[in-house]
N, CA, C and O atoms as CSV, one atom per row, in Angstrom:
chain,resi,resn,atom,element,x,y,z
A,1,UNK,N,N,70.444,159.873,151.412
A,1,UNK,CA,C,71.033,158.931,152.332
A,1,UNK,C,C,71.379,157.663,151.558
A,1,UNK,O,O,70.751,157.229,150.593
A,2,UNK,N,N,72.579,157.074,152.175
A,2,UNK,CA,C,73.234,155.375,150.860
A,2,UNK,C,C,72.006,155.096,151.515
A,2,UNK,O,O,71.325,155.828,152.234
A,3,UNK,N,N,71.740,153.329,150.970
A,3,UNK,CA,C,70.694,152.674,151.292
A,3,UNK,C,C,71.644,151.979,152.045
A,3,UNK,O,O,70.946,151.085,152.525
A,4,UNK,N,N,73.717,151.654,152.811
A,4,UNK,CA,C,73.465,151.481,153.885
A,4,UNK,C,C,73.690,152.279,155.180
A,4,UNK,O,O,74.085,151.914,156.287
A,5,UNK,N,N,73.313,153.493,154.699
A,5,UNK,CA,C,73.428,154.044,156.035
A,5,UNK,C,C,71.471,154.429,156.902
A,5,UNK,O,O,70.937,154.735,157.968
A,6,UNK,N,N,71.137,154.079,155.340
A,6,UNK,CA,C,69.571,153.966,155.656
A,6,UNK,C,C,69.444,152.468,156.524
A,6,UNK,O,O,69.115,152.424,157.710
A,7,UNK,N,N,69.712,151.481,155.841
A,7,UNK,CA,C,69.713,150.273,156.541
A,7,UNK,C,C,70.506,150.592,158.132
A,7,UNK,O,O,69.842,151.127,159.019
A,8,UNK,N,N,71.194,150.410,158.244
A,8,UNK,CA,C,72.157,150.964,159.470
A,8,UNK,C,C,71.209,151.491,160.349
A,8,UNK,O,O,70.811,150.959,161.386
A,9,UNK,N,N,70.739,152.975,159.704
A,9,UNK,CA,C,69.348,153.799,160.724
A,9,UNK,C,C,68.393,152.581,161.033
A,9,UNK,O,O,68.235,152.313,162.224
A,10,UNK,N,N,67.774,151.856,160.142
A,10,UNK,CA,C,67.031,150.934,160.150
A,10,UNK,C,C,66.457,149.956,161.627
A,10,UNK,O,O,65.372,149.776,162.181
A,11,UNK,N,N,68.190,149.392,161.883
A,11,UNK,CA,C,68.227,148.928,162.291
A,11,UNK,C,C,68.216,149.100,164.342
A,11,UNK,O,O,68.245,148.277,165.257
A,12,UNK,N,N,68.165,150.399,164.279
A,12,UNK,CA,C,68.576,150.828,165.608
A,12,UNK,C,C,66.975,151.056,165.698
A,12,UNK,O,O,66.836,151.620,166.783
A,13,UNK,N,N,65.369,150.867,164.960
A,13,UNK,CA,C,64.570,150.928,165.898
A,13,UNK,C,C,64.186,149.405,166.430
A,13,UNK,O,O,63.288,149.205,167.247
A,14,UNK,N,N,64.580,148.903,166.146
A,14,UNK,CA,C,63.852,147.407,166.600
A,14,UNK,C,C,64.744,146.511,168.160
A,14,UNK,O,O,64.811,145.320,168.464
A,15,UNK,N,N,65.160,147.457,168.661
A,15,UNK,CA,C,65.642,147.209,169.995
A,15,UNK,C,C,63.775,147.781,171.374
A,15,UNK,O,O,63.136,148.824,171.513
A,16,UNK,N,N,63.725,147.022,171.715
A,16,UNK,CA,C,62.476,147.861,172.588
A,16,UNK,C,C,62.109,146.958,173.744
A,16,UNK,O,O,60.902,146.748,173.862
A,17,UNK,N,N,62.926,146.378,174.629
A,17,UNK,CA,C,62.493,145.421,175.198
A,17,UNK,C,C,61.264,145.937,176.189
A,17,UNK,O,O,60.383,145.077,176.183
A,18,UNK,N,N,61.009,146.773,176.819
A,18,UNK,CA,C,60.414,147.277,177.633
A,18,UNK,C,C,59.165,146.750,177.989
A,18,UNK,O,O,59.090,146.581,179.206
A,19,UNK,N,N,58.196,146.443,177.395
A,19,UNK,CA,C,56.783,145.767,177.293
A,19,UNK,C,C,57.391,144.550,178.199
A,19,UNK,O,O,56.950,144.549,179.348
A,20,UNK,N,N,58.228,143.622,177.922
A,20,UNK,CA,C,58.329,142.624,178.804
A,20,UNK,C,C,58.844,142.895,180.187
A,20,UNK,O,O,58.497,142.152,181.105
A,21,UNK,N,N,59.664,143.931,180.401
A,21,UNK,CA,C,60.173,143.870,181.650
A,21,UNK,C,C,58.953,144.289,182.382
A,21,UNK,O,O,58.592,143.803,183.454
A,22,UNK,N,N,58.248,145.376,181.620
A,22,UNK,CA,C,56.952,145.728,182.736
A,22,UNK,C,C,56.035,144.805,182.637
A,22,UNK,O,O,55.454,144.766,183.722
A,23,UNK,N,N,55.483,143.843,181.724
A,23,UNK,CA,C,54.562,143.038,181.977
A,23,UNK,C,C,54.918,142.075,183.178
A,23,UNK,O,O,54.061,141.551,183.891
A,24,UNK,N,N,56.700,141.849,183.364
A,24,UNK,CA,C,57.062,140.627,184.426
A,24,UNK,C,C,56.703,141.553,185.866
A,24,UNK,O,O,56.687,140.964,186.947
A,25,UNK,N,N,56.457,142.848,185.798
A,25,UNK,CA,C,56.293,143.589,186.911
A,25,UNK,C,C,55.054,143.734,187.512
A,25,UNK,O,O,54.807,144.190,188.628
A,26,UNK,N,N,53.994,143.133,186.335
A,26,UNK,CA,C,52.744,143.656,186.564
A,26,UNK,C,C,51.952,145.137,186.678
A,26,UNK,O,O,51.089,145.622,187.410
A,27,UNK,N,N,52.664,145.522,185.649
A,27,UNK,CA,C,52.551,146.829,185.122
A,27,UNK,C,C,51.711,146.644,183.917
A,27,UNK,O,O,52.350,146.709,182.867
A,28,UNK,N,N,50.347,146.414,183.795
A,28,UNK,CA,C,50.242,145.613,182.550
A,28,UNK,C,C,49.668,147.038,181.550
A,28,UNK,O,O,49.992,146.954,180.365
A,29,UNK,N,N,49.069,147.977,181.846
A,29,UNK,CA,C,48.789,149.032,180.942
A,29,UNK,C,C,50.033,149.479,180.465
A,29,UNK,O,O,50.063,149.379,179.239
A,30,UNK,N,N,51.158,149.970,180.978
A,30,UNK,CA,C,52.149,150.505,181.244
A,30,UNK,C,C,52.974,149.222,179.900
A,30,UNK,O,O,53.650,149.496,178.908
A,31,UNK,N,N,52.611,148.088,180.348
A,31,UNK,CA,C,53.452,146.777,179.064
A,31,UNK,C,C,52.472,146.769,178.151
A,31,UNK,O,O,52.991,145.978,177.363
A,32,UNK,N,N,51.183,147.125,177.537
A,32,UNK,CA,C,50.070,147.168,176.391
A,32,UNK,C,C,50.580,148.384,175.727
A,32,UNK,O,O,50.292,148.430,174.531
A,33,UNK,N,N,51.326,149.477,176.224
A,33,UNK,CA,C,51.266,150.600,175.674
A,33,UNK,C,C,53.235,150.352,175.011
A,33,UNK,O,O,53.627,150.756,173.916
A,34,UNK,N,N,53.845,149.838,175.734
A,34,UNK,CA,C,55.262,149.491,175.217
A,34,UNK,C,C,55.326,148.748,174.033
A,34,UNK,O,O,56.094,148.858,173.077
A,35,UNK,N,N,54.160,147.774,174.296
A,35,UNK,CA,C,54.401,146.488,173.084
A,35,UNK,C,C,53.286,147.498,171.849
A,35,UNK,O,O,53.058,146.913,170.790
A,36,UNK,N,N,52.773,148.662,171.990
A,36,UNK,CA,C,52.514,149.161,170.874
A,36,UNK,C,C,53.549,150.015,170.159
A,36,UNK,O,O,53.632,150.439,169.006
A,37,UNK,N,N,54.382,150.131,171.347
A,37,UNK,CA,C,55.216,151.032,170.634
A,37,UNK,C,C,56.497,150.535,170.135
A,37,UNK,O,O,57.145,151.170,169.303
A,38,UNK,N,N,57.007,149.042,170.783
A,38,UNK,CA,C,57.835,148.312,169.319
A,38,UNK,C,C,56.875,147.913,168.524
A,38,UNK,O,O,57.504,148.411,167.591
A,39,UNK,N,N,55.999,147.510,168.039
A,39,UNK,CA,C,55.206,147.344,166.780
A,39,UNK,C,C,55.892,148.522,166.199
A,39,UNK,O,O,56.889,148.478,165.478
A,40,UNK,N,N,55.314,149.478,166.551
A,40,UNK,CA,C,55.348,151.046,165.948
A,40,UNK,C,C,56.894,151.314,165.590
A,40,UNK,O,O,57.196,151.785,164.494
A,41,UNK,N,N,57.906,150.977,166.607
A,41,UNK,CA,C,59.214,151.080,165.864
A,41,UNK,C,C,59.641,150.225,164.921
A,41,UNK,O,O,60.564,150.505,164.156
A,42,UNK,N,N,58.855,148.859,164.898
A,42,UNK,CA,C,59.231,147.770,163.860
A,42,UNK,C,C,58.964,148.407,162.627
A,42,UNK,O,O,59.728,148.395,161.662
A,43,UNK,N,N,57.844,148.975,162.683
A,43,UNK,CA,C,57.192,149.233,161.029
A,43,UNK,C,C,58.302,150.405,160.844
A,43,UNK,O,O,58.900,150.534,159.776
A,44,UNK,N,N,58.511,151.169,161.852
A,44,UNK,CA,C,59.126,152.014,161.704
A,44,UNK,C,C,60.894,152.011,160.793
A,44,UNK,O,O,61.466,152.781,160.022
A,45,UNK,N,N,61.157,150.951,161.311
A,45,UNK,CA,C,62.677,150.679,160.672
A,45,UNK,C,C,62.091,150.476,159.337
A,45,UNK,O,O,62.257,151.440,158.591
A,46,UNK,N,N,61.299,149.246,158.719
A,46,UNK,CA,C,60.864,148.890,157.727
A,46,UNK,C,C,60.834,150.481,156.814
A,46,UNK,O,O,61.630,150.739,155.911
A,47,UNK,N,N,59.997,151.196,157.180
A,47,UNK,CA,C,60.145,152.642,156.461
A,47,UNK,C,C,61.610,153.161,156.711
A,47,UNK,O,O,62.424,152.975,155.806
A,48,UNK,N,N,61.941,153.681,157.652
A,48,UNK,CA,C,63.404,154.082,157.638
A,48,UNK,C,C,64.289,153.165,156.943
A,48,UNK,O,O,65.248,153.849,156.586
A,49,UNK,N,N,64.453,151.977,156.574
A,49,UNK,CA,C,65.142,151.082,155.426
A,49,UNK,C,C,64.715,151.822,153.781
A,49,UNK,O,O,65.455,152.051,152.825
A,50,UNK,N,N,63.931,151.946,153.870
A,50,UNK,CA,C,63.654,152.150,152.704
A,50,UNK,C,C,63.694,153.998,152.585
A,50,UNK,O,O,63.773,154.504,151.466
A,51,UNK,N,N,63.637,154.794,153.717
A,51,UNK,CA,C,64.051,155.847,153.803
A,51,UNK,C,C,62.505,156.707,153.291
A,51,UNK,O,O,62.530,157.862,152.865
A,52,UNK,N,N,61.494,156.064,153.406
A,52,UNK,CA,C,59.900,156.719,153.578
A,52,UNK,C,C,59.946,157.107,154.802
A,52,UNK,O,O,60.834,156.903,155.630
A,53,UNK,N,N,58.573,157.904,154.951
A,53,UNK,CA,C,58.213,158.842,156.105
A,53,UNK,C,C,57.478,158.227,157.082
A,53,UNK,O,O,56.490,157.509,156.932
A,54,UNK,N,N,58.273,158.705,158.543
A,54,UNK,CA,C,57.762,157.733,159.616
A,54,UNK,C,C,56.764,158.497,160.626
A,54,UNK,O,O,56.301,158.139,161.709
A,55,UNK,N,N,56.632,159.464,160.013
A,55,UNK,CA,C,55.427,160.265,161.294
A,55,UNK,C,C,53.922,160.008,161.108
A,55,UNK,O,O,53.070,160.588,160.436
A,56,UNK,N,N,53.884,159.008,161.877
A,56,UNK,CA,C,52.685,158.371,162.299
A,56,UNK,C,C,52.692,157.505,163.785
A,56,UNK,O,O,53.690,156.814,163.992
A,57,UNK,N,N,51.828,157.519,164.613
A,57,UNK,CA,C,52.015,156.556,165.553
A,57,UNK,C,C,50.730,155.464,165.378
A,57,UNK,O,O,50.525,154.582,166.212
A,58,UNK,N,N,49.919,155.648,164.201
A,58,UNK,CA,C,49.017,154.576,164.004
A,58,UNK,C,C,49.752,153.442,162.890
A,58,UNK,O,O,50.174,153.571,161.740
A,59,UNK,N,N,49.675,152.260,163.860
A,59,UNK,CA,C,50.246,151.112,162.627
A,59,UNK,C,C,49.816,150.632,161.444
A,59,UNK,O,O,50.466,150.045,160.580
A,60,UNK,N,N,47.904,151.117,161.481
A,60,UNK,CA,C,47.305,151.077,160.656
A,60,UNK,C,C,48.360,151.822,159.038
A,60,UNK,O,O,49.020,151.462,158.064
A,61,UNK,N,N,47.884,152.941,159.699
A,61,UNK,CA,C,48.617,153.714,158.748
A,61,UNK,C,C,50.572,154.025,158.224
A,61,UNK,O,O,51.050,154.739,157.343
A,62,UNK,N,N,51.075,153.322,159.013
A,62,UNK,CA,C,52.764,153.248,158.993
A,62,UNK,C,C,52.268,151.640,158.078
A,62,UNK,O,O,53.202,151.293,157.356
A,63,UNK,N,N,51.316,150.883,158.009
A,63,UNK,CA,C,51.407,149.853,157.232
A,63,UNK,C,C,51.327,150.094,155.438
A,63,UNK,O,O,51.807,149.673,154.386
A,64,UNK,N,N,50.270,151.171,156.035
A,64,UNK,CA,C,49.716,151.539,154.660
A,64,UNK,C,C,50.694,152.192,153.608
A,64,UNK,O,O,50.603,152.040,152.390
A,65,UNK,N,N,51.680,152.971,154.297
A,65,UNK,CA,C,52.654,153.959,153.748
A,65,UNK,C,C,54.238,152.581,153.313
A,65,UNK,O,O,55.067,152.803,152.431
A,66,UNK,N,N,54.234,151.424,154.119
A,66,UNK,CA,C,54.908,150.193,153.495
A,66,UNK,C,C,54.282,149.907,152.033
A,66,UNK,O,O,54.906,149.825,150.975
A,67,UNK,N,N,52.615,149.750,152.281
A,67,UNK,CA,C,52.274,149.176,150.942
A,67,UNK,C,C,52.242,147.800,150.838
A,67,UNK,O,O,52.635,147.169,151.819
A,68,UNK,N,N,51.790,147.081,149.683
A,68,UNK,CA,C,52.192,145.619,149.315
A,68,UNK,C,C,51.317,144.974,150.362
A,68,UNK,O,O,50.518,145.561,151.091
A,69,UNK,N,N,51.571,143.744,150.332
A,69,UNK,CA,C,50.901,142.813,150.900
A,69,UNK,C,C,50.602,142.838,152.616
A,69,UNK,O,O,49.794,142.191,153.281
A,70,UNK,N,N,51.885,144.147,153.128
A,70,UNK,CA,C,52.102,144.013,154.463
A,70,UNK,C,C,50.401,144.838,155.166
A,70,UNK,O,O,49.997,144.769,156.326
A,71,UNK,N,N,49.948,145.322,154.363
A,71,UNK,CA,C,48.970,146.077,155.256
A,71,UNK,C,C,47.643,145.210,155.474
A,71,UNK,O,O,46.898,145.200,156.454
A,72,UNK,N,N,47.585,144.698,154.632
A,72,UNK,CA,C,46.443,143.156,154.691
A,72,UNK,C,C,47.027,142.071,155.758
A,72,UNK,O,O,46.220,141.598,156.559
A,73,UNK,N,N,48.401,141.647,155.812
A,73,UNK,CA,C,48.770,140.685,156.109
A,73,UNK,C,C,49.247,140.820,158.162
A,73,UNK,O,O,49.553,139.966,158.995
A,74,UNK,N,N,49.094,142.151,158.216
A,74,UNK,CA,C,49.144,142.803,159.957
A,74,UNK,C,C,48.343,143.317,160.174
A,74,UNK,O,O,48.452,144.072,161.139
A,75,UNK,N,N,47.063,143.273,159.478
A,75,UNK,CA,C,46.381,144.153,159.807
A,75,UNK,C,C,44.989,144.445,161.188
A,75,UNK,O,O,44.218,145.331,161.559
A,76,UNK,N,N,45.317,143.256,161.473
A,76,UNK,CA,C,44.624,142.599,162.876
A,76,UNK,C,C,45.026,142.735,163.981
A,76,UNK,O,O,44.430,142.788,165.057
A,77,UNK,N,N,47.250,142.863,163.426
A,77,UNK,CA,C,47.507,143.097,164.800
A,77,UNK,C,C,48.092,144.721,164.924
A,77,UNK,O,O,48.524,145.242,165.952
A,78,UNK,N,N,47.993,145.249,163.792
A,78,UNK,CA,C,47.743,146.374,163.956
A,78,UNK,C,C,46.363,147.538,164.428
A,78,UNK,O,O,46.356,148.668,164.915
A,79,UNK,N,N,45.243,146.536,163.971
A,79,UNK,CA,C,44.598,147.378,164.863
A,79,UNK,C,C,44.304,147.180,166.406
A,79,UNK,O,O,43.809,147.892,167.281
A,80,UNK,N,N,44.873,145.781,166.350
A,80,UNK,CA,C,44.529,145.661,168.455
A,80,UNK,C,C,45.390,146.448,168.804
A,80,UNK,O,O,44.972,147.125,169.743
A,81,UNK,N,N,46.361,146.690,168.523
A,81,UNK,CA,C,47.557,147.488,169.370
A,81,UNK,C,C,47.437,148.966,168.857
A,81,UNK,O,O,48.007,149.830,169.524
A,82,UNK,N,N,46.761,149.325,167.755
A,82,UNK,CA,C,46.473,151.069,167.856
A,82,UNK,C,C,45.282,151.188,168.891
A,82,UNK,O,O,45.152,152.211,169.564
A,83,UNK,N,N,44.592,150.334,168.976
A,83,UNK,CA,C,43.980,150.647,170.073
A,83,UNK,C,C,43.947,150.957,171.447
A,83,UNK,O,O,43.089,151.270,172.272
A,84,UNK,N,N,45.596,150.700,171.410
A,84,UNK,CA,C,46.388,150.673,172.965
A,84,UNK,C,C,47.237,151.539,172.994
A,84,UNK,O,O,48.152,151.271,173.773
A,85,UNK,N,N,47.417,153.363,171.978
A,85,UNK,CA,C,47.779,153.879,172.137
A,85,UNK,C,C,47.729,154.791,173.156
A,85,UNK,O,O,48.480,155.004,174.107
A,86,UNK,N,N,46.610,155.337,172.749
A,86,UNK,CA,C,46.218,156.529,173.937
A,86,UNK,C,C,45.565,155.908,175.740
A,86,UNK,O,O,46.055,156.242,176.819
A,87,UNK,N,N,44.161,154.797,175.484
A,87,UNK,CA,C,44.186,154.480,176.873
A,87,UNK,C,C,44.970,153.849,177.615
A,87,UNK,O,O,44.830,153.650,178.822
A,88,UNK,N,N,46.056,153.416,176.753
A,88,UNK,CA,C,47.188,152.878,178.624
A,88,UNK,C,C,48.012,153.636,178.731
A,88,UNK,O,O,48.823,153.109,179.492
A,89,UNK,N,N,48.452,154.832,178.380
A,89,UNK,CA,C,49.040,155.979,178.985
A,89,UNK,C,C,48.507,157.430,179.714
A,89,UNK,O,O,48.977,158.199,180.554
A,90,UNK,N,N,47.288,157.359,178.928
A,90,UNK,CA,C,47.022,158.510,179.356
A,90,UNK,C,C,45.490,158.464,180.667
A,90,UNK,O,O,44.511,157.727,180.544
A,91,UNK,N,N,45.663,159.209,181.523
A,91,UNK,CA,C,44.913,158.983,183.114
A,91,UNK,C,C,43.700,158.967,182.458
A,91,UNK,O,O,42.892,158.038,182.483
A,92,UNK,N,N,43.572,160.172,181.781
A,92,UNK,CA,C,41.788,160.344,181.597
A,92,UNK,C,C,41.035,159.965,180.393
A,92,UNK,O,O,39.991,160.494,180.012
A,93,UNK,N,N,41.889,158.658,179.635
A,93,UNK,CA,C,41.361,158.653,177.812
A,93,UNK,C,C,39.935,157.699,178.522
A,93,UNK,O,O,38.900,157.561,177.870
A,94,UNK,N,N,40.072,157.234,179.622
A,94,UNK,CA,C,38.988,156.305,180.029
A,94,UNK,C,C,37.771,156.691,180.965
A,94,UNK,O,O,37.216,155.845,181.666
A,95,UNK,N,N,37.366,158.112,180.931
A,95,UNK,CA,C,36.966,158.605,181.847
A,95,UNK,C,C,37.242,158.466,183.250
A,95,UNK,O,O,38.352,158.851,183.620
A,96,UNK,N,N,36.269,157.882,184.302
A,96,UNK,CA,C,36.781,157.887,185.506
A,96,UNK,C,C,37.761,156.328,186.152
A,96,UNK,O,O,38.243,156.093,187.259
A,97,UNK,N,N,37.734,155.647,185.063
A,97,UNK,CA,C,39.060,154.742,185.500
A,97,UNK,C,C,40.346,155.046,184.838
A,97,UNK,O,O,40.553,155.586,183.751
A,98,UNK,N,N,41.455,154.422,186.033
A,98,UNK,CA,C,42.604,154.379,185.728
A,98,UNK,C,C,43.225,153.506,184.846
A,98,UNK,O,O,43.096,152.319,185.147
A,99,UNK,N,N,43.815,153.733,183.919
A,99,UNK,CA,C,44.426,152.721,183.419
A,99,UNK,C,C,44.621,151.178,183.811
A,99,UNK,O,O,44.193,150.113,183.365
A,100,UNK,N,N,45.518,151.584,184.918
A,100,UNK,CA,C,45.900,150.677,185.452
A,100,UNK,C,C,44.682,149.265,186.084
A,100,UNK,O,O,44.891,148.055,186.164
A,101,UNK,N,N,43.421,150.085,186.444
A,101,UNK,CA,C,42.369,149.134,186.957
A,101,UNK,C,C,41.727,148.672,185.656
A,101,UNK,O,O,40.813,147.852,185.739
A,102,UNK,N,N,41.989,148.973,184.849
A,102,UNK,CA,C,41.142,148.684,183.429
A,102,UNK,C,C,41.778,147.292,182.525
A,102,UNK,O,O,41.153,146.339,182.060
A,103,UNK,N,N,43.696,147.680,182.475
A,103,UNK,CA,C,43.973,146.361,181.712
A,103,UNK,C,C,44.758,145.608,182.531
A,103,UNK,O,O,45.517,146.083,183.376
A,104,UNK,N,N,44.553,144.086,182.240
A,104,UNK,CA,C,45.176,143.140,182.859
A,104,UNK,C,C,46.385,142.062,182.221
A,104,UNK,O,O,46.827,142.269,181.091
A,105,UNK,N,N,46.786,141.101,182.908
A,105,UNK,CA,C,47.480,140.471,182.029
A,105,UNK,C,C,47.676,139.707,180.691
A,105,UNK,O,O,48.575,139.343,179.933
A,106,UNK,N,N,46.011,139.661,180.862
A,106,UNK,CA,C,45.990,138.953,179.320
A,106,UNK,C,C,45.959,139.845,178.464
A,106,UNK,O,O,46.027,139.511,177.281
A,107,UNK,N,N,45.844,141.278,178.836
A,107,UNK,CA,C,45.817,142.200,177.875
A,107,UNK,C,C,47.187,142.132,177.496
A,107,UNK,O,O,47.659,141.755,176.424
A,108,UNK,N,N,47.517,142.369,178.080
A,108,UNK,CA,C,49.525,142.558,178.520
A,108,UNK,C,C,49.923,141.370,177.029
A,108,UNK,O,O,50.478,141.698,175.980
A,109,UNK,N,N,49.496,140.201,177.359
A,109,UNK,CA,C,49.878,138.912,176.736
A,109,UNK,C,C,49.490,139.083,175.135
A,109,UNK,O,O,50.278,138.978,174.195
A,110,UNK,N,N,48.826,139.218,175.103
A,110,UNK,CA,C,47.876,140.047,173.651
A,110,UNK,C,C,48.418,140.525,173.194
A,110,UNK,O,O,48.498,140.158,172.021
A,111,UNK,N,N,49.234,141.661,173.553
A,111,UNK,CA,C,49.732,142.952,172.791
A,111,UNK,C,C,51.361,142.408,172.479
A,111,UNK,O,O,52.070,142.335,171.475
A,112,UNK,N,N,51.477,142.152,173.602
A,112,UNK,CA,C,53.104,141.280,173.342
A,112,UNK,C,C,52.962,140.611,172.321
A,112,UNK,O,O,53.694,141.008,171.414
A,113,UNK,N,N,52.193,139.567,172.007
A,113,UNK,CA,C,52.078,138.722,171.268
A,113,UNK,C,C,52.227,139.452,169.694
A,113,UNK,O,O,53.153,139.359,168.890
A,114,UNK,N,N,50.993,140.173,169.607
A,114,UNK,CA,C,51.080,140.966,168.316
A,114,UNK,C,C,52.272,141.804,168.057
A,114,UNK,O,O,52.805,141.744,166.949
A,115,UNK,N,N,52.787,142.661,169.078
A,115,UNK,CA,C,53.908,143.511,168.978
A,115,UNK,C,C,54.926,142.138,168.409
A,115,UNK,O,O,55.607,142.438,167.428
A,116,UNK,N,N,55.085,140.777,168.887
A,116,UNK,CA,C,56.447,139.996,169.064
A,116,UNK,C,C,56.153,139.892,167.407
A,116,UNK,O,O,57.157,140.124,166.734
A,117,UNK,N,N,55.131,139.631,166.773
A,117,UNK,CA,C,55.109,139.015,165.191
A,117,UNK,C,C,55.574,140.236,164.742
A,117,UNK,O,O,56.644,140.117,164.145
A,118,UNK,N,N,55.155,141.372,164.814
A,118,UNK,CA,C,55.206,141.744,163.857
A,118,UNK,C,C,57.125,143.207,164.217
A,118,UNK,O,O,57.483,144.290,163.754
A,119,UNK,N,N,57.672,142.214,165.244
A,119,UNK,CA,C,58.530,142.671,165.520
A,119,UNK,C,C,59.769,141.669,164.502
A,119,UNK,O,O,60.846,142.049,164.044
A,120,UNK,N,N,59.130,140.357,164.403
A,120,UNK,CA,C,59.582,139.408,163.713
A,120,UNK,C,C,59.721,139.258,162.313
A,120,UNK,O,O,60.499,138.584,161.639
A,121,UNK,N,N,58.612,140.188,161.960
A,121,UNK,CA,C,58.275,140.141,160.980
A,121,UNK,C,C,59.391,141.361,160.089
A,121,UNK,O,O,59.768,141.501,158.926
A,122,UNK,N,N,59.545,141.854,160.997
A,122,UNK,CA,C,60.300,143.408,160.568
A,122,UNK,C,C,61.752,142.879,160.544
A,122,UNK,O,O,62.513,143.253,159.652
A,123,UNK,N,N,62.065,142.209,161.290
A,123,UNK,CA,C,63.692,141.965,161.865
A,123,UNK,C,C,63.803,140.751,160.292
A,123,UNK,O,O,64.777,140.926,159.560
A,124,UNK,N,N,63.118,139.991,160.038
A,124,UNK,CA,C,63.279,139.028,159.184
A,124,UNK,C,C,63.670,139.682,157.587
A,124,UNK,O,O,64.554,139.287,156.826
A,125,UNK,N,N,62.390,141.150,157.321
A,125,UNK,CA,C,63.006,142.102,156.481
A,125,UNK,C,C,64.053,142.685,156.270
A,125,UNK,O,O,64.622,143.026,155.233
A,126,UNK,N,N,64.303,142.794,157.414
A,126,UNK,CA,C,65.702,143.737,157.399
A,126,UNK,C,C,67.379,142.703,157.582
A,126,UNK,O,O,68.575,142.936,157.763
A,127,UNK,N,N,66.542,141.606,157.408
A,127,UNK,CA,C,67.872,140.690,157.209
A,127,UNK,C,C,68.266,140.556,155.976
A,127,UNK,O,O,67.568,140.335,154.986
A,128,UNK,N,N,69.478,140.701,156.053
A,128,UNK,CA,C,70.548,140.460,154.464
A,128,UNK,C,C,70.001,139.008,153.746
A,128,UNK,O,O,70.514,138.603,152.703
């Protein structure tokens, strides 16, 4: 692949608004589990730029496969938000509660937050 049609690919994961529209809904498991998953597409372009392998949904590890300074330097807000993979989607990762009764808005606010840096952080890379 050129490096710009890699860049080009790159660039089409870091669109993800979703986490915010559902957090304004009060959907807040439903927005903890979105804002993990632009994190997850951010790092994701970052590898697809460079045309490394993106099958992972832990950020831990999509950091690690970047390399360099980035896996030390997210690595806090990569693990709050792998932590928000599986229980805000799935009914039973929490035994007998629902998702939904479990996280709240500040969770919501949290994850946004981390997802927004390191969404920033990615978009700033991938600038010319």
């Amino acid at each position: 692949m050129s490096r710009e049609s890699a860049h080009a690919r790159a660039l089409l994961w870091l669109h993800w608004p979703a986490a915010t529209v559902l957090a304004a809904a009060g959907q807040w498991s439903h927005s903890c589990f979105q804002a993990q998953q632009a994190a997850e597409k951010a790092l994701k372009a970052l590898l697809a730029d460079r045309d490394q392998d993106l099958r992972s949904h832990s950020l831990a590890a999509l950091l690690r496969e970047l390399g360099g300074e980035a896996s030390q330097r997210w690595a806090a807000q990569a693990r709050a938000l792998d932590k928000l993979y599986a229980p805000t989607r799935d009914p039973d990762a929490l035994g007998d509660a629902a998702p939904m009764d479990v996280f709240g808005p500040e969770d919501a606010t949290a994850a946004m937050d981390a997802a927004r840096s390191l969404l920033d952080w990615a978009a700033n890379e991938l600038s010319p």
